[in-house]
C-alpha positions in Angstrom: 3.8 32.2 9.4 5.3 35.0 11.6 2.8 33.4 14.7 4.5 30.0 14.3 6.1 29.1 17.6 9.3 26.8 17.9 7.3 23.5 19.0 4.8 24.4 16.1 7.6 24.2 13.6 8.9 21.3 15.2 5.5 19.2 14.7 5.7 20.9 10.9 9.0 19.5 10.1 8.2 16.1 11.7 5.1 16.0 9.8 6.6 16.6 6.3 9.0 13.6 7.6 6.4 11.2 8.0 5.2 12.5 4.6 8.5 11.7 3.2 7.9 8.0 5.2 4.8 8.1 3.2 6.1 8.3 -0.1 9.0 5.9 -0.4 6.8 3.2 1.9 4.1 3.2 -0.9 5.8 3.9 -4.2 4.9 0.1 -4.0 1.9 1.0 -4.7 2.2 2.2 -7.9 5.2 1.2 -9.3 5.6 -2.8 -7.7 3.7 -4.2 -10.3 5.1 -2.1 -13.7 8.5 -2.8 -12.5 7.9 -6.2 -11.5 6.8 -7.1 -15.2 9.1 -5.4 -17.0 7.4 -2.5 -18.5 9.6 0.2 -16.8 13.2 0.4 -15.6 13.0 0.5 -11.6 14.4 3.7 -11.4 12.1 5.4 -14.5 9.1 4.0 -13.0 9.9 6.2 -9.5 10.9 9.3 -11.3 7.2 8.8 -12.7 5.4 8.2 -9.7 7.6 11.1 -8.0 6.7 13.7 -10.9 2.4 12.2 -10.9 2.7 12.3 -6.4 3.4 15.9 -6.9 0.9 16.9 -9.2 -1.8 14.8 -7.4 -1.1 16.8 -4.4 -2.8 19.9 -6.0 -6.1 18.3 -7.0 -8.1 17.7 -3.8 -8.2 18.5 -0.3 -11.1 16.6 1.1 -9.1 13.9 2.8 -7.5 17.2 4.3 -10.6 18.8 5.7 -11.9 15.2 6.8 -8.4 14.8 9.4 -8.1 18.7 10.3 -11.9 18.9 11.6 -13.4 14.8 11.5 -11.9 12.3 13.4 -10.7 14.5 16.6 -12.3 17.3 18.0 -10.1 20.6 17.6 -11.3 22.2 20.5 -9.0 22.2 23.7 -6.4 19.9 21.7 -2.8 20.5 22.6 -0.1 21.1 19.8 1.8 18.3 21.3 -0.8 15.5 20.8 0.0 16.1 16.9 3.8 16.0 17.6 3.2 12.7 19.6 0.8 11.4 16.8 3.5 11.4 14.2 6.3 9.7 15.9 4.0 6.6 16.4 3.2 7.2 12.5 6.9 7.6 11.4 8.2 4.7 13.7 5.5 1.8 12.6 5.8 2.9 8.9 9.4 2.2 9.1 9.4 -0.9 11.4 6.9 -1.9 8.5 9.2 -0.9 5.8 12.4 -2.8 7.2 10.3 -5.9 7.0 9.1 -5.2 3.9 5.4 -5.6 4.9 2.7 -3.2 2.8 1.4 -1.9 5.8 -1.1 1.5 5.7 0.6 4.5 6.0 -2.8 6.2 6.7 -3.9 3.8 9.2 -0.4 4.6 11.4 -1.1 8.2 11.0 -5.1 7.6 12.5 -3.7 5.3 15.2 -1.2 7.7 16.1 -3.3 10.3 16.3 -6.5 8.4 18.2 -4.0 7.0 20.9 -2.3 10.7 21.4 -6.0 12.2 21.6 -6.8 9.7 24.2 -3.8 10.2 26.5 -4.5 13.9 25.7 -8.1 14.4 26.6 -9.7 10.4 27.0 -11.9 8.8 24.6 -14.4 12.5 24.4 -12.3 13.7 22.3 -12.3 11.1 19.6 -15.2 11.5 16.6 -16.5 8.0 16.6 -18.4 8.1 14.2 -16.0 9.7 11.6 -13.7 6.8 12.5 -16.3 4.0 11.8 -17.6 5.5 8.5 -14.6 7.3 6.5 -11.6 5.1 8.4 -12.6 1.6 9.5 -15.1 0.8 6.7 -13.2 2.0 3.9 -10.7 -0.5 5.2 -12.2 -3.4 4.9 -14.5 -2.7 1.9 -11.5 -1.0 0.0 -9.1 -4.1 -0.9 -12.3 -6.3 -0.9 -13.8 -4.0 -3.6 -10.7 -3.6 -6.0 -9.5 -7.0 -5.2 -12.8 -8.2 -6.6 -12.9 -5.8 -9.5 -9.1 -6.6 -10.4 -10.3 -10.6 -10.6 -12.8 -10.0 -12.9 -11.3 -7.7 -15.2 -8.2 -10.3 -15.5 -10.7 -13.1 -16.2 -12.5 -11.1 -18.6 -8.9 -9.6 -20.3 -7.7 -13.5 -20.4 -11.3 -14.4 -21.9 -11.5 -12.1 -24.8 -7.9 -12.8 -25.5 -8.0 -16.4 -25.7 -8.2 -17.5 -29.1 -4.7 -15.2 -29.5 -2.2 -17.5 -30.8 -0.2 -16.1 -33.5 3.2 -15.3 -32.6 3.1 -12.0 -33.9 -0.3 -11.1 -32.4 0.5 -12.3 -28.7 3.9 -10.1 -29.2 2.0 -7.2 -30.3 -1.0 -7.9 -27.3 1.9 -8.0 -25.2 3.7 -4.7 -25.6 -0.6 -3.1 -25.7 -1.0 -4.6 -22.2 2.6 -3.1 -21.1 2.1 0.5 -22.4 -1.8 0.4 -20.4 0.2 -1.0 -17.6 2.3 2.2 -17.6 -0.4 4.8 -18.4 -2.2 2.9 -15.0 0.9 3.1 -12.9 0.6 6.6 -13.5 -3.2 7.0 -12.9 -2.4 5.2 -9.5 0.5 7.6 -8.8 -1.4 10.9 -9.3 -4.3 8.7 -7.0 -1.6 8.3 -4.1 -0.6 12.3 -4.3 -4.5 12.8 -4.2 -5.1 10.8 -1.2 -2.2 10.3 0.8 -0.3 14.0 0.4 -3.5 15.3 1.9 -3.0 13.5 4.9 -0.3 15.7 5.5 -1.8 18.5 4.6 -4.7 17.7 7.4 -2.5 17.0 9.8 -0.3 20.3 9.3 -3.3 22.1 9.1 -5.3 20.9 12.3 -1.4 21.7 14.2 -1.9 25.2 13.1 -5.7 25.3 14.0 -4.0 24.1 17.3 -1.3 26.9 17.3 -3.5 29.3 16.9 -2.2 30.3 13.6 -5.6 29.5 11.5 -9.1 29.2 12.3 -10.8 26.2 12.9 -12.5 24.7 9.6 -9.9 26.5 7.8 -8.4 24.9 4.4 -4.4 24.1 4.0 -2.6 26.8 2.6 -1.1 27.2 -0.5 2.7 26.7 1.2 1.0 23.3 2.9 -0.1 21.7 0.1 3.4 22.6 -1.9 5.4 21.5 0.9 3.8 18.2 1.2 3.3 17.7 -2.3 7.1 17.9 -2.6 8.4 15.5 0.5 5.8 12.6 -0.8 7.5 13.3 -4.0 11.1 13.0 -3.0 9.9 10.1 -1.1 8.7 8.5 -3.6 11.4 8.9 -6.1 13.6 7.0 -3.2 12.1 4.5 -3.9 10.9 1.4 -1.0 12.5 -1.2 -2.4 11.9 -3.9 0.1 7.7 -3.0 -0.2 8.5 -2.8 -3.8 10.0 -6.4 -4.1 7.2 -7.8 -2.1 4.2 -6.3 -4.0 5.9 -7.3 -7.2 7.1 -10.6 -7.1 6.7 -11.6 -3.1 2.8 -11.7 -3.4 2.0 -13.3 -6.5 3.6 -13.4 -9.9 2.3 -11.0 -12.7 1.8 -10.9 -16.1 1.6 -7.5 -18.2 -2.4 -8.0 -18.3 -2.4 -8.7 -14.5 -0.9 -5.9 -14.1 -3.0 -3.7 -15.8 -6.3 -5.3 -14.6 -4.9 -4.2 -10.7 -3.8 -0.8 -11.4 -6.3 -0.2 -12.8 -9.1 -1.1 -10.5 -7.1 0.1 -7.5 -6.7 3.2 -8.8 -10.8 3.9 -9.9 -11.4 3.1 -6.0 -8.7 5.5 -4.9 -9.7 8.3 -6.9 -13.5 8.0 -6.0 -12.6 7.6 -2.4 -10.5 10.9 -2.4 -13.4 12.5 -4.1 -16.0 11.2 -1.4 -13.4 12.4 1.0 -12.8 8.8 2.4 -9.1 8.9 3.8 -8.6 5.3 3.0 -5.5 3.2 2.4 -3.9 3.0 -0.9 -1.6 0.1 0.3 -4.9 -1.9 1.4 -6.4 -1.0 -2.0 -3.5 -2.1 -4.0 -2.7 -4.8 -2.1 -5.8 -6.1 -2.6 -5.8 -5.7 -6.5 -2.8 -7.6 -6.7 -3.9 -10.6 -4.8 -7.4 -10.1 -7.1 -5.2 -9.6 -10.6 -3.1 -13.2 -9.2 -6.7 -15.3 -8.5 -7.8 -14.2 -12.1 -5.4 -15.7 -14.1 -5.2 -19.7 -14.4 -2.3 -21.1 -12.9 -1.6 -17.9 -10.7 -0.9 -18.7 -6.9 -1.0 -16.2 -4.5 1.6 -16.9 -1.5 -0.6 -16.3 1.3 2.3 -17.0 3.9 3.2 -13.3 2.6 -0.5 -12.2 2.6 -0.9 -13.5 6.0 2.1 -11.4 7.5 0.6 -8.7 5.6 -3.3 -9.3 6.9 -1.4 -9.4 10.4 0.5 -6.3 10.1 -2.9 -4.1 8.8 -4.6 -5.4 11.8 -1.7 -4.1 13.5 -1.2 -0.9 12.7 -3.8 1.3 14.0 -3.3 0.0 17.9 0.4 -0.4 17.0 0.6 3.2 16.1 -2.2 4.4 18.9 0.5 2.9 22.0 3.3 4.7 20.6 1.6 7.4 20.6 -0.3 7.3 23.6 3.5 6.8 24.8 4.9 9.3 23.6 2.2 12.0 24.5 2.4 10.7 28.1 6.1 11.8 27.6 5.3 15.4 26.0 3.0 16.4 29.0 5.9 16.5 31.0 7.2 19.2 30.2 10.0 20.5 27.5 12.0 17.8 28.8 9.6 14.9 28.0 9.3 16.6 24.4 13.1 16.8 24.3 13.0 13.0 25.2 10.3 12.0 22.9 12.1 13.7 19.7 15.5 12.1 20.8 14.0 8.6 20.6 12.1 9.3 17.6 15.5 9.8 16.3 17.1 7.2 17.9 14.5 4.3 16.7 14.8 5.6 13.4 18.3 5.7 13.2 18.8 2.0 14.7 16.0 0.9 12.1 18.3 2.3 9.2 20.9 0.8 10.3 19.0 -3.1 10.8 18.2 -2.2 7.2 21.8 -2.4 5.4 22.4 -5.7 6.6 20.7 -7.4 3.8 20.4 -4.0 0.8 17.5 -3.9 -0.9 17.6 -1.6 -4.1 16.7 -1.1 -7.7 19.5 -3.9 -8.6 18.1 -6.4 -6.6 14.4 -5.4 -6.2 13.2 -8.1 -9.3 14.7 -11.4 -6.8 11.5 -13.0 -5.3 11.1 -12.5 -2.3 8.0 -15.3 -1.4 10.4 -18.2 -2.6 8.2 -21.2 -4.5 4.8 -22.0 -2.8 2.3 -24.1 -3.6 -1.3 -23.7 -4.5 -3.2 -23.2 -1.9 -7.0 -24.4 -1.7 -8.4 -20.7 -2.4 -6.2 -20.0 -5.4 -7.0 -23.8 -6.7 -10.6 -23.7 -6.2 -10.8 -19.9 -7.8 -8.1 -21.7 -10.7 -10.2 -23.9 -11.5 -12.8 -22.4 -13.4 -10.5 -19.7 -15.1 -9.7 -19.4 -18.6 -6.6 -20.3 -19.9 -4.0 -17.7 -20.1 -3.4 -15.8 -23.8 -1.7 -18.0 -26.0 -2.7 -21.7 -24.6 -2.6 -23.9 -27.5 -4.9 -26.7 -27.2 -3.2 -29.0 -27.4 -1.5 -28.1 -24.0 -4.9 -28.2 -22.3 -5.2 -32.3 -23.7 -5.2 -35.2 -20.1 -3.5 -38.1 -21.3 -5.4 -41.1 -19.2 -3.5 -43.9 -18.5 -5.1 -47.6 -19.5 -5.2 -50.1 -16.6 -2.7 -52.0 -15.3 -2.6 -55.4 -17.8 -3.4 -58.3 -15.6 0.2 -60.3 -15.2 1.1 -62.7 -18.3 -0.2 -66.3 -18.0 2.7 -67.7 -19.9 4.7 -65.5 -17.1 3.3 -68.3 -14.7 4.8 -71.9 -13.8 3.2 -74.2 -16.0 0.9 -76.4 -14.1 1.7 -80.3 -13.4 -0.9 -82.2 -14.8 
């Protein structure tokens, strides 16, 4: 570490930053749903994820060695393009986050870093390819996939359970479905320090490769993946209660079961992805388990005004991210001075962006309020409603139509008699 120059340690520290971003933007992705339903406190369910973020951090480092040598081409590339990368990372994940939109953390980081390449050294220096395959289809297929899987296995939970109607049995199915909500929370948490603490990692990493301070192809070092194991932690424990309150009540309401089913299947796509080294987003993937865990259950309506702001804001992100930080690497090949300027207005965004945030406080008193307000079933969630099974505990009876006769034709002796 005796090699690292003052620049280098800047793009470090500004790197474990947008780690910390990282954290506290997707605890929602853990923890929205568990504390949403009532099976943790807000503030025990972070402390988890904060404790199983760190520990995830140790298992892997494929999605490491897939940013630090696949989707830009180490050779020639400047330690400033990294710097300039992370400030369009850091100020779309908290534009995102004062809005309250689960937007992809990863995604920002790849756009930053594509856009600062570009401005760096033009389009040559990109790795197609690596984009298409371990960045833009594990996009899309990702929340289709565990969308799809969290569906079925509510439909499937809801079916087996449906004869359940003794008080005592639906309490005790109940308090079943919250502890395997929790146990999954903390599979998902352990997922997101797999996945999205490596990102870090990468990104450290391919600045030293940069620096000149490891060889290219080289893997994190121990003091790497400790240090960014520990901001996504702290991060996390923070909590981002606005993402939070939308995950959990703004998207769709949840039951205990619900829960579980989306956990769940988001965090078996997560964990294989991390293990295929596909860097993909474990916003998009919960996301899209939630929306899949709302469509399984009868009666559940999905509020796709919010799911259309957040559709908007993934599309987003990657050119979002790529101008700022085509932007700001225009500004860092000035010179120190345009480096000077480009850390002053990280700063200064991210200070003005705080402060826009305490007008209306979101926190772990208030995170429970709904955030989508009442909306109606839309023609997705009515047509997918419609052939559900009822949810546990429907007595029959409920399910009985009442059709009403026909109107009785008016009363003769109603009528003026006639004059004969």
């Amino acid at each position: 570490m005796e090699h690292i120059t003052l620049l280098l340690a800047i793009v470090v520290v500004t790197a474990l930053v947008f780690d910390f971003t990282n954290g506290f933007h997707d605890t929602a992705n853990a923890m929205a749903t568990t504390i949403s339903t009532g099976a943790l406190k807000p503030k025990t369910a972070v402390a988890m994820s904060a404790v199983l973020n760190l520990i995830g951090a140790f298992l892997s480092v494929e999605v490491a060695k897939t940013i630090s040598g696949g989707i830009v081409n180490e050779d020639g590339l400047r330690t400033e393009v990294i710097f300039a990368a992370l400030v369009g990372a850091i100020l779309w994940n908290l534009l995102t986050w004062l809005v309250g939109l689960p937007s992809s953390s990863s995604h920002a980081l790849f756009g930053g870093l594509i856009g600062a390449a570009v401005m760096s050294a033009g389009w040559s220096s990109i790795n197609g390819g690596t984009v298409v395959t371990k960045v833009l289809l594990p996009a899309i297929a990702a929340p289709l996939v565990a969308g799809l899987a969290a569906m079925l296995a509510t439909r499937l939970t809801y079916r087996i359970n449906r004869n359940v109607t003794d008080p005592n049995q639906l309490k005790s199915t109940a308090k079943g479905y919250r502890a395997g909500q929790i146990a999954s929370a903390g599979l998902v948490s352990l997922a997101h320090g797999t996945n999205d603490a490596q990102k870090t990692m990468g990104i450290i990493t391919l600045a030293l490769v940069t620096g000149g301070v490891l060889a290219p192809g080289s893997n994190p070092p121990m003091w790497v993946i400790v240090s960014a194991g520990l901001a996504i932690a702290l991060g996390t424990y923070l909590g981002g209660w606005r993402i939070i309150r939308t995950m959990g009540s703004g998207l769709t309401d949840l039951k205990p079961p619900q829960g579980f089913a989306a956990q769940t299947s988001a965090a078996t796509v997560i964990l294989a992805s991390s293990h295929l080294g596909f860097s993909l987003s474990t916003t998009q993937s919960c996301s899209g388990a939630v929306m899949g865990a709302g469509l399984g259950r009868k009666g559940g309506v999905v509020r796709w005004s919010t799911a259309t702001r957040m559709f908007v804001a993934w599309g987003l992100t990657l050119p979002a991210a790529g101008l700022v930080g085509a932007g700001a690497e225009f500004l860092t090949k000035q010179g120190p001075w345009g480096i000077a300027v480009t850390a002053t207005l990280l700063v200064g965004g991210s200070f003005a962006i705080w402060l826009a945030s305490r007008r209306q406080p979101v926190d772990h008193t208030n995170v429970n309020e709904t955030a989508g307000g009442d909306e109606p079933q839309g023609v997705v969630t009515t047509a997918i409603a419609a052939v559900q099974p009822p949810p546990i505990g429907t007595h029959p009876t409920d399910l009985m139509t009442t059709i009403p006769a026909p109107a009785a034709a008016p009363d003769d002796t109603a009528r003026p008699s006639a004059t004969v």
